[in-house]
MDTraj code that builds the backbone (N, CA, C; nanometers):
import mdtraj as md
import numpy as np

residues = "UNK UNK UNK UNK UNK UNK UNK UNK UNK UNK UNK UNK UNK UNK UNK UNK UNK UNK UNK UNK UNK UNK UNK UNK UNK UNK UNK UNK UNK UNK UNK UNK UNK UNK UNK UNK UNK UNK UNK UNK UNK UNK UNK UNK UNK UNK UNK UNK UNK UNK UNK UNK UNK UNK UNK UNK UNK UNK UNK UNK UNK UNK UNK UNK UNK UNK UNK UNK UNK UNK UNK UNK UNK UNK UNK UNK UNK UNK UNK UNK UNK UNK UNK UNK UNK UNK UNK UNK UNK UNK UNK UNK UNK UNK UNK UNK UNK UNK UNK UNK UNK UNK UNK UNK UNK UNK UNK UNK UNK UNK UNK UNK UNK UNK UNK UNK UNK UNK UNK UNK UNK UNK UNK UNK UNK UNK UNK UNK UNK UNK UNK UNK UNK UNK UNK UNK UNK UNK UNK UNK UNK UNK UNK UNK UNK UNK UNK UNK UNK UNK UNK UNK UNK UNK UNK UNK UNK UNK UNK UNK UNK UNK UNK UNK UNK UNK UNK UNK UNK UNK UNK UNK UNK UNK UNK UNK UNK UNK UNK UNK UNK UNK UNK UNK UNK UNK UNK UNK UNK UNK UNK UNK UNK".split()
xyz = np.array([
    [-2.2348, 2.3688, -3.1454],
    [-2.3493, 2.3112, -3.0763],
    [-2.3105, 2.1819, -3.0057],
    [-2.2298, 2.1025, -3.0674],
    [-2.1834, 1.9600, -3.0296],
    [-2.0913, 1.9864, -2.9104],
    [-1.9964, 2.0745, -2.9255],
    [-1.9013, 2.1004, -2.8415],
    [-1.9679, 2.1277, -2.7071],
    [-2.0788, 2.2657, -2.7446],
    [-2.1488, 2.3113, -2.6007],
    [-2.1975, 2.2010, -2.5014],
    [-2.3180, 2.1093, -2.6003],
    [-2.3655, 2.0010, -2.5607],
    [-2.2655, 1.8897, -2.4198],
    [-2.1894, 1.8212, -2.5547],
    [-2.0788, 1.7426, -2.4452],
    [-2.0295, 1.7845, -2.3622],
    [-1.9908, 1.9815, -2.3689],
    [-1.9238, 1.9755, -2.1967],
    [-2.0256, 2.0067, -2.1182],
    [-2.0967, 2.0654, -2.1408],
    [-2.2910, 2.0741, -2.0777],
    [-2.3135, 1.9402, -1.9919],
    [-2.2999, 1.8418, -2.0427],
    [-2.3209, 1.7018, -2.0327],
    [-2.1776, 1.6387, -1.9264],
    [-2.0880, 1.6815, -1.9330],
    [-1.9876, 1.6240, -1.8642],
    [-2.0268, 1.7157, -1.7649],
    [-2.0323, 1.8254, -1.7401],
    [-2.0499, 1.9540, -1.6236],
    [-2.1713, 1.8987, -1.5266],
    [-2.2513, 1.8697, -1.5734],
    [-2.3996, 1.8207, -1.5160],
    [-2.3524, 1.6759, -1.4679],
    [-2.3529, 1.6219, -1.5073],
    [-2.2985, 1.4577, -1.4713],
    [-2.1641, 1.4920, -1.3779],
    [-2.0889, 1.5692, -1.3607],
    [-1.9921, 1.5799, -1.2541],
    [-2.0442, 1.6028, -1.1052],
    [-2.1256, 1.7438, -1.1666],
    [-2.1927, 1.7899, -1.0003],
    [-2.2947, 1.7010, -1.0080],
    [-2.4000, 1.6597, -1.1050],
    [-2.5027, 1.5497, -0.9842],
    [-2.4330, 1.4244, -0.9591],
    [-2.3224, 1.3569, -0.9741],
    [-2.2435, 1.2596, -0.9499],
    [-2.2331, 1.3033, -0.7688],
    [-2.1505, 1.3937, -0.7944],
    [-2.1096, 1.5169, -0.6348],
    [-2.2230, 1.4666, -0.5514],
    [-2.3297, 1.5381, -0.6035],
    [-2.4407, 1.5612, -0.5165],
    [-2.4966, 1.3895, -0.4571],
    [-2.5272, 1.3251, -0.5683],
    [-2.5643, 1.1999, -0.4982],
    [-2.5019, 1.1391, -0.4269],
    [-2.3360, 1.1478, -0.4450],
    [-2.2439, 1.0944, -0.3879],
    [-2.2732, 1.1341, -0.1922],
    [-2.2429, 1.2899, -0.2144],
    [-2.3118, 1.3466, -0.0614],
    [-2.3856, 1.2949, -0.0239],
    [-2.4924, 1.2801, -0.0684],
    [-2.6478, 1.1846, -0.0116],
    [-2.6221, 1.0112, -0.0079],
    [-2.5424, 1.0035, -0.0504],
    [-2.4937, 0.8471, -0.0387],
    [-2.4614, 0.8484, 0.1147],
    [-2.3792, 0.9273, 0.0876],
    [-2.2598, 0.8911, 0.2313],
    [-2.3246, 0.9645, 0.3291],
    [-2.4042, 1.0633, 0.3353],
    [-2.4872, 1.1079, 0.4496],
    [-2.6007, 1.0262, 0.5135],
    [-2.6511, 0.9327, 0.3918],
    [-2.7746, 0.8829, 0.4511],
    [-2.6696, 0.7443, 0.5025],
    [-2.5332, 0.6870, 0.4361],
    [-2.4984, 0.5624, 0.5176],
    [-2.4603, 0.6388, 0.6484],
    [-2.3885, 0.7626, 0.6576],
    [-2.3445, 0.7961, 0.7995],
    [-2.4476, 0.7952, 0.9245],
    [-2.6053, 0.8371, 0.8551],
    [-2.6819, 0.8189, 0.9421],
    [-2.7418, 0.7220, 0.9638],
    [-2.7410, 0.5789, 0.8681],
    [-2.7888, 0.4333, 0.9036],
    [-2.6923, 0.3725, 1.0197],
    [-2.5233, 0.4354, 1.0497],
    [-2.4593, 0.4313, 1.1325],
    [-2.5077, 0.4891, 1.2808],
    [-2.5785, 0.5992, 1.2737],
    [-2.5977, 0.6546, 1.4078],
    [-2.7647, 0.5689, 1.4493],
    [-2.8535, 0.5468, 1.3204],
    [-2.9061, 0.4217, 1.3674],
    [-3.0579, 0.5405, 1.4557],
    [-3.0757, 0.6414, 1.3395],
    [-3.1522, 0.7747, 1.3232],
    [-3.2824, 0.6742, 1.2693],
    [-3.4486, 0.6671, 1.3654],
    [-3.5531, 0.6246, 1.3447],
    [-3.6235, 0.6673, 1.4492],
    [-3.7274, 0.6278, 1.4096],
    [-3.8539, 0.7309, 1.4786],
    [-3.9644, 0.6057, 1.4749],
    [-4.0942, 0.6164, 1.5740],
    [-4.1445, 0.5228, 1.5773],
    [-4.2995, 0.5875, 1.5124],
    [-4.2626, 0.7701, 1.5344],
    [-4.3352, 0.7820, 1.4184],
    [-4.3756, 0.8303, 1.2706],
    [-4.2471, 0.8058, 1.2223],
    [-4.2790, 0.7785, 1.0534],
    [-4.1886, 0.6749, 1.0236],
    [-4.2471, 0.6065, 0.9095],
    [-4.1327, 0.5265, 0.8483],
    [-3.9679, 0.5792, 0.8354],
    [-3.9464, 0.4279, 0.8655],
    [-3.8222, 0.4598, 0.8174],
    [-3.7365, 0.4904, 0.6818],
    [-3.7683, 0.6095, 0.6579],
    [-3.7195, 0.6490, 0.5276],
    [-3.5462, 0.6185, 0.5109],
    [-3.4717, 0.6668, 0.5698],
    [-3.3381, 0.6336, 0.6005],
    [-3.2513, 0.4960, 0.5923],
    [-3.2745, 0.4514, 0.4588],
    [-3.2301, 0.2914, 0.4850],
    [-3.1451, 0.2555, 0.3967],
    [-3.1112, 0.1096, 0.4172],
    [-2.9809, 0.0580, 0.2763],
    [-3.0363, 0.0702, 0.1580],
    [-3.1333, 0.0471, 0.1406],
    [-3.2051, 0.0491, -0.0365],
    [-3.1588, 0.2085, -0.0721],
    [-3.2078, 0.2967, -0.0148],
    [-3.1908, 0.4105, -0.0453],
    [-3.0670, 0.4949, -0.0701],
    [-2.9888, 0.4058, 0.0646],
    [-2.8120, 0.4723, 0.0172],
    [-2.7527, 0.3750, -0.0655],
    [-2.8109, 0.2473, -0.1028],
    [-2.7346, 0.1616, -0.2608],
    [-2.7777, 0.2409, -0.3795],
    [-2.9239, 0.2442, -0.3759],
    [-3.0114, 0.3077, -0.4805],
    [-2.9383, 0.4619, -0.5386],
    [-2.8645, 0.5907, -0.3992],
    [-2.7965, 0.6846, -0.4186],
    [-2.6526, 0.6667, -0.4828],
    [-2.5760, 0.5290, -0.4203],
    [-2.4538, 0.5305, -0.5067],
    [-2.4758, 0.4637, -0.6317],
    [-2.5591, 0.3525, -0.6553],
    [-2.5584, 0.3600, -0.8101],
    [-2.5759, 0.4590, -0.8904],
    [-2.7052, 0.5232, -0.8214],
    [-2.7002, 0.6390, -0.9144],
    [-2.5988, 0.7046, -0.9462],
    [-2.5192, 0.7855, -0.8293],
    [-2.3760, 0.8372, -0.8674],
    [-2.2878, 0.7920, -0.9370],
    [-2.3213, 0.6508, -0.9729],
    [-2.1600, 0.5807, -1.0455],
    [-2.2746, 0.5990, -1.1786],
    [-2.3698, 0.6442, -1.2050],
    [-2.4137, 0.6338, -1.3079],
    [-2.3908, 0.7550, -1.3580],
    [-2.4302, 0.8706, -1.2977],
    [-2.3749, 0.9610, -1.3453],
    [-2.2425, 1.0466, -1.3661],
    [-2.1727, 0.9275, -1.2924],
    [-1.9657, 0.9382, -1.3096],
    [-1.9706, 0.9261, -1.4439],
    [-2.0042, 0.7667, -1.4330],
    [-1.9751, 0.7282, -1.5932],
    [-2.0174, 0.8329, -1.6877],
    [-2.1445, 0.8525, -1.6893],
    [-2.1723, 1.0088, -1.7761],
    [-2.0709, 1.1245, -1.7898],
    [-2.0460, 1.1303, -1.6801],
    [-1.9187, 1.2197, -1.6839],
    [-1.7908, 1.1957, -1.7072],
    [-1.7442, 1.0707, -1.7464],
    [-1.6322, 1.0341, -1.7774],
    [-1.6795, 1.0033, -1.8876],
    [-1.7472, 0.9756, -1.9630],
    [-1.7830, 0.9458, -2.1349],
    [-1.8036, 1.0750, -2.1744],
    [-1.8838, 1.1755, -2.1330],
    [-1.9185, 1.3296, -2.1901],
    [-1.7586, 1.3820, -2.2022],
    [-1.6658, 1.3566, -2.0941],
    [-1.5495, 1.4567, -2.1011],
    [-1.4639, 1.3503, -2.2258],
    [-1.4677, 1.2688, -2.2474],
    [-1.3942, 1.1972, -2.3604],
    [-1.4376, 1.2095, -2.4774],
    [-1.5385, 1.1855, -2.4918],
    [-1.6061, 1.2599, -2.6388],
    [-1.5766, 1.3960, -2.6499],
    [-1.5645, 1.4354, -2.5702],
    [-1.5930, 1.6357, -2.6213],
    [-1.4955, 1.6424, -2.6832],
    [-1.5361, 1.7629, -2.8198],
    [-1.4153, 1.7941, -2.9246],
    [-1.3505, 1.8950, -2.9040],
    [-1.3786, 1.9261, -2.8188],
    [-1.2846, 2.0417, -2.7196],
    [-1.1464, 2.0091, -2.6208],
    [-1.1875, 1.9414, -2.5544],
    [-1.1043, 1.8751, -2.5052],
    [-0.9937, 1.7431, -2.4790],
    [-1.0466, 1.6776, -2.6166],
    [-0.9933, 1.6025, -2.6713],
    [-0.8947, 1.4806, -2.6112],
    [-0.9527, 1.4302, -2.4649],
    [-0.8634, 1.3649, -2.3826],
    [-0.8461, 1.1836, -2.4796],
    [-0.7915, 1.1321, -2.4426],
    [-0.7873, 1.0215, -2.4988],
    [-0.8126, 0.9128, -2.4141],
    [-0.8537, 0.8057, -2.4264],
    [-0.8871, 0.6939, -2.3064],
    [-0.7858, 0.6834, -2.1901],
    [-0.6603, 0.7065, -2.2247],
    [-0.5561, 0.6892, -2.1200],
    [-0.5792, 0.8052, -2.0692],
    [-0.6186, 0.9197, -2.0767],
    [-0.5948, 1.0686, -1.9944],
    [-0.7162, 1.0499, -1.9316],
    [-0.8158, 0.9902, -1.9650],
    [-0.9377, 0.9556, -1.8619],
    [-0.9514, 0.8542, -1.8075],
    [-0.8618, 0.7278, -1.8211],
    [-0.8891, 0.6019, -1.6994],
    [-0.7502, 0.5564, -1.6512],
    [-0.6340, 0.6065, -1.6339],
    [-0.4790, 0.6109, -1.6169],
    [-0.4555, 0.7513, -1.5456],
    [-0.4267, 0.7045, -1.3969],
    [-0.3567, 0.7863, -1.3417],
    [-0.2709, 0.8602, -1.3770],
    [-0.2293, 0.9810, -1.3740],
    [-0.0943, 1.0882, -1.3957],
    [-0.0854, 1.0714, -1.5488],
    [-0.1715, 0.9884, -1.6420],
    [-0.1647, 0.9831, -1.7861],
    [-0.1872, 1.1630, -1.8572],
    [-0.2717, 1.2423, -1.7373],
    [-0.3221, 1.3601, -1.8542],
    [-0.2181, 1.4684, -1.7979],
    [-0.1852, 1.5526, -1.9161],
    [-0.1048, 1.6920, -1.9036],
    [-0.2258, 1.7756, -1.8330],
    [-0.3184, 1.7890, -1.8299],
    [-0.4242, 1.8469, -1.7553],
    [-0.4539, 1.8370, -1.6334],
    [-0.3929, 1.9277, -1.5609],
    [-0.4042, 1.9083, -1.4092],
    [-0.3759, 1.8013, -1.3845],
    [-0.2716, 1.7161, -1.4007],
    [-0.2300, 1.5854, -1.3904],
    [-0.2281, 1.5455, -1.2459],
    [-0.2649, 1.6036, -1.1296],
    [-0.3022, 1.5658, -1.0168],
    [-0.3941, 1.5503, -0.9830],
    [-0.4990, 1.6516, -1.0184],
    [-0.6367, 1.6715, -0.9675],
    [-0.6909, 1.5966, -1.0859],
    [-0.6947, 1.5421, -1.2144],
    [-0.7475, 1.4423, -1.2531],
    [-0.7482, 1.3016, -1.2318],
    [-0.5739, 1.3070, -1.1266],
    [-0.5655, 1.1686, -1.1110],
    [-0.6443, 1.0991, -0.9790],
    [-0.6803, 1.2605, -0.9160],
    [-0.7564, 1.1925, -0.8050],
    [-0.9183, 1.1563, -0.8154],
    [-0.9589, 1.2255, -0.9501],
    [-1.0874, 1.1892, -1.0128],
    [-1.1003, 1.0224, -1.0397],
    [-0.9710, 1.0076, -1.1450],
    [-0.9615, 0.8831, -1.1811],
    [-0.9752, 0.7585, -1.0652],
    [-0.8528, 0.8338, -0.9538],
    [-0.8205, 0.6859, -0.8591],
    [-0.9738, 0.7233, -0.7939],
    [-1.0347, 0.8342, -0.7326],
    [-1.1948, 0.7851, -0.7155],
    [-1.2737, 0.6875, -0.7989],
    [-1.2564, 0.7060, -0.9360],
    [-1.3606, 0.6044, -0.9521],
    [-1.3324, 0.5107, -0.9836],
    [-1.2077, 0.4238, -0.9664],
    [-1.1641, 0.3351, -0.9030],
    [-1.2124, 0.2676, -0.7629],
    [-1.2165, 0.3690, -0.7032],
    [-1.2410, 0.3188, -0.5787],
    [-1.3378, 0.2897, -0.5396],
    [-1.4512, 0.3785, -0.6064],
    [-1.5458, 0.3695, -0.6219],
    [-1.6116, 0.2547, -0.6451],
    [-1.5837, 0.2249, -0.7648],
    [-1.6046, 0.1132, -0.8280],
    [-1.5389, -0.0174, -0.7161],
    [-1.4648, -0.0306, -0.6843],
    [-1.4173, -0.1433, -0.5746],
    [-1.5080, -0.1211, -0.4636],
    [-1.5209, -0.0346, -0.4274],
    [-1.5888, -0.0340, -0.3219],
    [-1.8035, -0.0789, -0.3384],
    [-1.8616, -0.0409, -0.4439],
    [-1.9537, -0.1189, -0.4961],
    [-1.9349, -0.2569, -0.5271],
    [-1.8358, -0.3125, -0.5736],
    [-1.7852, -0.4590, -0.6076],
    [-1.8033, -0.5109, -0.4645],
    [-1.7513, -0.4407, -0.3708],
    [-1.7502, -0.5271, -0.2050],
    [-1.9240, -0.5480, -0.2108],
    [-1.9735, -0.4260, -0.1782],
    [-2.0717, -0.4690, -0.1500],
    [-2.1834, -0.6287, -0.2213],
    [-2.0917, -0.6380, -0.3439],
    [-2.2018, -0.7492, -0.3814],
    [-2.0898, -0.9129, -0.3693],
    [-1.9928, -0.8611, -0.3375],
    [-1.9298, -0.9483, -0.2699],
    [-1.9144, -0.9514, -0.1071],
    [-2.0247, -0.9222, -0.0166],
    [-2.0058, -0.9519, 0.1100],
    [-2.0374, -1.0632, 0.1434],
    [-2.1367, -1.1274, 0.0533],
    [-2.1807, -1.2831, 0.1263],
    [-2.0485, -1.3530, 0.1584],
    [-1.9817, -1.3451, -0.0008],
    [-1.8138, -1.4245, 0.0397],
    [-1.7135, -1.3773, 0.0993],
    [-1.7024, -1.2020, 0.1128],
    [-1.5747, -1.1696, 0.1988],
    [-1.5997, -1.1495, 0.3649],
    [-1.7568, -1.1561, 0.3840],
    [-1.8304, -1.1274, 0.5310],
    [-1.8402, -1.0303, 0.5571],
    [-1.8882, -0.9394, 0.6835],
    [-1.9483, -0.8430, 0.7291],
    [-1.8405, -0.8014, 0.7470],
    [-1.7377, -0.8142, 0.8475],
    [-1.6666, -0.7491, 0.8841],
    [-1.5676, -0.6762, 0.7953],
    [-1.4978, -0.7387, 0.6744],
    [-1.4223, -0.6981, 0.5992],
    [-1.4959, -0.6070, 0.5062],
    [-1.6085, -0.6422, 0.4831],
    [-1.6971, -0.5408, 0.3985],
    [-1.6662, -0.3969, 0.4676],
    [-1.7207, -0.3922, 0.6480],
    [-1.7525, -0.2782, 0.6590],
    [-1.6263, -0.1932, 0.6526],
    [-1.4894, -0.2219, 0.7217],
    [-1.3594, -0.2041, 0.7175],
    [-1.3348, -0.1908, 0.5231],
    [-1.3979, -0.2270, 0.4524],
    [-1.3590, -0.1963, 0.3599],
    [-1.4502, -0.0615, 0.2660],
    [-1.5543, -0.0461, 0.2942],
    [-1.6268, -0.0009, 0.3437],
    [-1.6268, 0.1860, 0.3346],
    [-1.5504, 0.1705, 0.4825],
    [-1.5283, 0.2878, 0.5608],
    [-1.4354, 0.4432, 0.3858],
    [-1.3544, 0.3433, 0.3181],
    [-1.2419, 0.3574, 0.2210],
    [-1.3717, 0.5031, 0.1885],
    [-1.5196, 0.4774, 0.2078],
    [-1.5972, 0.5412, 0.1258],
    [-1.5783, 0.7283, 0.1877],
    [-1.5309, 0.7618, 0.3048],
    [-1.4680, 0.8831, 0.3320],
    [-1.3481, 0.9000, 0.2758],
    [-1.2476, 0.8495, 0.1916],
    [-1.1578, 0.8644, 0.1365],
    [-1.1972, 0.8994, -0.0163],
    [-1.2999, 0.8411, -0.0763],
    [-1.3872, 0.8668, -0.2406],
    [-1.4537, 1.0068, -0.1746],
    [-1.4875, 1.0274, -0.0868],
    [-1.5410, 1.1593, -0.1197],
    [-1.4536, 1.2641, -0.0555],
    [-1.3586, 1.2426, -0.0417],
    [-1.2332, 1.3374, -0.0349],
    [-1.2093, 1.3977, -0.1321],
    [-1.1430, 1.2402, -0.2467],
    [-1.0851, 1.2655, -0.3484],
    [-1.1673, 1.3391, -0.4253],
    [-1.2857, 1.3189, -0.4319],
    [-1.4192, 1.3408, -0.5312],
    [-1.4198, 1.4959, -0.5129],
    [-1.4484, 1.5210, -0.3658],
    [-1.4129, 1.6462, -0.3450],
    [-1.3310, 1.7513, -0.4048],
    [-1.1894, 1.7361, -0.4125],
    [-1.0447, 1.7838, -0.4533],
    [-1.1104, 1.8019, -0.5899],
    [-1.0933, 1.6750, -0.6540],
    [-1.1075, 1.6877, -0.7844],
    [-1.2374, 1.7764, -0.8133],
    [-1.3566, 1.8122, -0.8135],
    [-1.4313, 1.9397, -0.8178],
    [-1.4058, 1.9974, -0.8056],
    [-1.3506, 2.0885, -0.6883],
    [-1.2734, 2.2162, -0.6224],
    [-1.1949, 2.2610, -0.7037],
    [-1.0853, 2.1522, -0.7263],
    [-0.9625, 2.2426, -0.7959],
    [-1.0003, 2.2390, -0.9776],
    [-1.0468, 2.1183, -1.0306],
    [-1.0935, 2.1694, -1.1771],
    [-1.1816, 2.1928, -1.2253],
    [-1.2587, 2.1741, -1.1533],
    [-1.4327, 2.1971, -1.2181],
    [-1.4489, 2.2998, -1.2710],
    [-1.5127, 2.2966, -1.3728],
    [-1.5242, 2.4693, -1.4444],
    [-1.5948, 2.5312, -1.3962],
    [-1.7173, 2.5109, -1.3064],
    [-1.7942, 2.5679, -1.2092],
    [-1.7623, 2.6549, -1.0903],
    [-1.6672, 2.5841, -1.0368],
    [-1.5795, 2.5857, -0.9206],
    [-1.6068, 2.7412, -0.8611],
    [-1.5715, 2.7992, -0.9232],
    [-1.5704, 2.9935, -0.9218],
    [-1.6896, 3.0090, -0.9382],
    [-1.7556, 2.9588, -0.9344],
    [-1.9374, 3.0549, -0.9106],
    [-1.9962, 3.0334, -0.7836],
    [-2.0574, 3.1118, -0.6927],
    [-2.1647, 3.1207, -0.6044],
    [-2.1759, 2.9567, -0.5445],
    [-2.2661, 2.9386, -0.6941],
    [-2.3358, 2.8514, -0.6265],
    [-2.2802, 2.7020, -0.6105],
    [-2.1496, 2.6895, -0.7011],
    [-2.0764, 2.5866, -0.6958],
    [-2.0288, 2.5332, -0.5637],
    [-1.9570, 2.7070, -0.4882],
    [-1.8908, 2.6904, -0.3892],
    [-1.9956, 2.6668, -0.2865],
    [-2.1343, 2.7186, -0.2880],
    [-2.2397, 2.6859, -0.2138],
    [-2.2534, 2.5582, -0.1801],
    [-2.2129, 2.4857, -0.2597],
    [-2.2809, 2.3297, -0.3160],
    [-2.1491, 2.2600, -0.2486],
    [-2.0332, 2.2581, -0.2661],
    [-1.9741, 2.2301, -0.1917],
    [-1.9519, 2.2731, -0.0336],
    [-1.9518, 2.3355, -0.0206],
    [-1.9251, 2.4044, 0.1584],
    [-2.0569, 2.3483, 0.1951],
    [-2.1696, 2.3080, 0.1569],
    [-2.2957, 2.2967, 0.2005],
    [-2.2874, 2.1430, 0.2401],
    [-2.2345, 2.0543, 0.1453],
    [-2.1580, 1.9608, 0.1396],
    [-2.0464, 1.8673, 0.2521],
    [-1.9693, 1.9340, 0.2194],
    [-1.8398, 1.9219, 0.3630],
    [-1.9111, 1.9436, 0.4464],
    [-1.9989, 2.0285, 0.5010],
    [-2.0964, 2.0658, 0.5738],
    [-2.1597, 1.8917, 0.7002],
    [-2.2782, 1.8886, 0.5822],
    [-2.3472, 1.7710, 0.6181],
    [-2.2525, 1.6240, 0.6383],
    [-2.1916, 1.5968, 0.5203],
    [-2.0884, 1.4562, 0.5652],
    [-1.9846, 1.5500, 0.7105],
    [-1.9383, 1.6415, 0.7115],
    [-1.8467, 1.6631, 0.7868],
    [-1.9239, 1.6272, 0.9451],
    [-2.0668, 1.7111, 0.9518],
    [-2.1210, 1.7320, 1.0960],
    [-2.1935, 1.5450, 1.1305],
    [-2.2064, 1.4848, 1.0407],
    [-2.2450, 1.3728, 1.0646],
    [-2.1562, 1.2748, 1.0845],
    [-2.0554, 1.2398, 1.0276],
    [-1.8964, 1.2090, 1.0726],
    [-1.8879, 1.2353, 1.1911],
    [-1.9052, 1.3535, 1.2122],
    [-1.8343, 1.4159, 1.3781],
    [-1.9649, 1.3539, 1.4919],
    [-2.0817, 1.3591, 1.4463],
    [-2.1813, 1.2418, 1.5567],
    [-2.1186, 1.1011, 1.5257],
    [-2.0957, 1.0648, 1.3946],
    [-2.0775, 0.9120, 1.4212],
    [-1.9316, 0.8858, 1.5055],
    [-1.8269, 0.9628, 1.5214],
    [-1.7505, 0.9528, 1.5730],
    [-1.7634, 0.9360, 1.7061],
    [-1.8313, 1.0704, 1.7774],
    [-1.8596, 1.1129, 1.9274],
    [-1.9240, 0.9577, 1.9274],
    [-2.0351, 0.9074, 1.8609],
    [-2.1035, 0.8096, 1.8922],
    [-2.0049, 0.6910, 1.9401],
    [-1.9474, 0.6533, 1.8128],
    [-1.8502, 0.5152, 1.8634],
    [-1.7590, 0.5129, 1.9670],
    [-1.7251, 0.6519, 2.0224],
    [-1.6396, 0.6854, 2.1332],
    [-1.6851, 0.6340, 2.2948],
    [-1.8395, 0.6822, 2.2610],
    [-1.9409, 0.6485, 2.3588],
    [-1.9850, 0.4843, 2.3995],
    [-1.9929, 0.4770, 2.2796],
    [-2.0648, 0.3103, 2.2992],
    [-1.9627, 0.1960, 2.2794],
    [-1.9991, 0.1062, 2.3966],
    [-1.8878, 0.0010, 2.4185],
    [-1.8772, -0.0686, 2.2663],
    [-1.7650, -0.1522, 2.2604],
    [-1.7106, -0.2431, 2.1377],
    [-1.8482, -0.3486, 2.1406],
    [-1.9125, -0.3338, 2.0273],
    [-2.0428, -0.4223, 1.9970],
    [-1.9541, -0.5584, 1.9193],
    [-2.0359, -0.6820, 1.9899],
    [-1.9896, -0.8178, 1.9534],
    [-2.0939, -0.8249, 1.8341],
    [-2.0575, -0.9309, 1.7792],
    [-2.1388, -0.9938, 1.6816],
    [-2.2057, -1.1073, 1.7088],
    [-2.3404, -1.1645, 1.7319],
    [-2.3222, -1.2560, 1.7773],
    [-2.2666, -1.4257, 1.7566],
    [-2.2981, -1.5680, 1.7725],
    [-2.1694, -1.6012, 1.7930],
    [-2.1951, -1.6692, 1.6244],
    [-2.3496, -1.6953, 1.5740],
    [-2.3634, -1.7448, 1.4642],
    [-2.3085, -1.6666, 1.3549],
    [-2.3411, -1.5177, 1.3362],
    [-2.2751, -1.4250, 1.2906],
    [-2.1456, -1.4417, 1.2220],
    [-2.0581, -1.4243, 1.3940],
    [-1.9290, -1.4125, 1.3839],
    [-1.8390, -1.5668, 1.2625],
    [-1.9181, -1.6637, 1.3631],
    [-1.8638, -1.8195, 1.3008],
    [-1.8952, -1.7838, 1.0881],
    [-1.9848, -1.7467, 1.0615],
    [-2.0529, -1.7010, 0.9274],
    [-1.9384, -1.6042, 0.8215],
    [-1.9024, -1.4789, 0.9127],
    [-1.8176, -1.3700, 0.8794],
    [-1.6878, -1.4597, 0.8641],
    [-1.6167, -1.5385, 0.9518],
    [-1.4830, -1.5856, 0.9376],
    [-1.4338, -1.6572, 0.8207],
    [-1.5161, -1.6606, 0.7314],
    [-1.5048, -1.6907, 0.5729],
    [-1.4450, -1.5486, 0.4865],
    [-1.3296, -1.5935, 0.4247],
    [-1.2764, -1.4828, 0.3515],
    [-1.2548, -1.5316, 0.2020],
    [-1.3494, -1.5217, 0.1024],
    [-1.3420, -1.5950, 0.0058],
    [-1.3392, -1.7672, 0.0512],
])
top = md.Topology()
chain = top.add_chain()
for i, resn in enumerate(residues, 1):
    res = top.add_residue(resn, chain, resSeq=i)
    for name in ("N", "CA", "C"):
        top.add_atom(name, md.element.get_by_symbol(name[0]), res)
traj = md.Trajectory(xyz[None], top)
């Protein structure tokens, strides 16, 4: 019963980690294209894509405590927070790991932008298509789900939305001239710690 439970619990906390993660980075890709309407609120905003990645790092952590407890699998603290530490798919866990790493740094910026500034934030930022790469991989190749329907649904549905919204924010910045900051801004941002 205990056993079922904890990987039940790590399995669930992996994919809704996934899932919010997607909705993180879809709703920042579209605060990028700068998607509003004059008639409904603006649902689409920063509260909502901070509010989505905490959540996700909340349910990482769930998923990195469920898979360490389980008496099944028996990983030890180093095979779950140490790169190339686990005999278990020792690649595709390590790219779990260095995600939530990055993860985690990359939330740290955000509450450090007053002192590192706008600009380095967003450039640092960006790292957040590289976490859902990795995040990616690591589902795909170990997830115990992986081989069902609806797993692969959930992903391809996935790559999907960040992929086609990426590809507007791209076309977009291609289009539109190099935006200045203005000059109070800029003088503000040139603080790095």
């Amino acid at each position: 019963m205990w056993n079922a439970l904890t990987w039940n619990v790590a399995r669930a906390g992996g994919l809704t980690a996934y899932v919010l993660l997607t909705f993180a980075v879809a709703v920042g890709l579209a605060l990028t294209l700068r998607w509003q309407s004059s008639r409904w609120p603006r649902l689409i905003n920063s509260e909502l894509h901070n509010f989505l990645s905490l959540l996700g790092l909340v349910f990482t952590l769930v998923h990195v405590l469920a898979i360490w407890i389980d008496p099944f699998t028996h990983f030890a603290w180093s095979e779950v927070l140490i790169p190339f530490a686990s005999t278990y798919h020792t690649f595709w866990m390590t790219l779990g790991i260095l995600a939530l790493y990055l993860g985690l740094a990359i939330g740290l910026s955000t509450w450090l932008r007053p002192r590192i500034g706008y600009q380095w934030w967003r450039r640092f930022h960006v790292l957040t298509l590289l976490l859902y790469v990795l995040v990616t991989l690591h589902g795909v190749f170990i997830g115990s789900d992986s081989d069902t329907w609806w797993a692969t649904a959930l992903y391809i549905g996935s790559i999907l939305l960040v992929g086609t919204l990426l590809v507007l924010r791209l076309l977009k910045s291609a289009q539109e001239p190099e935006r200045t900051l203005p000059a109070h801004v800029m003088q503000k941002n040139k603080r790095f710690f």
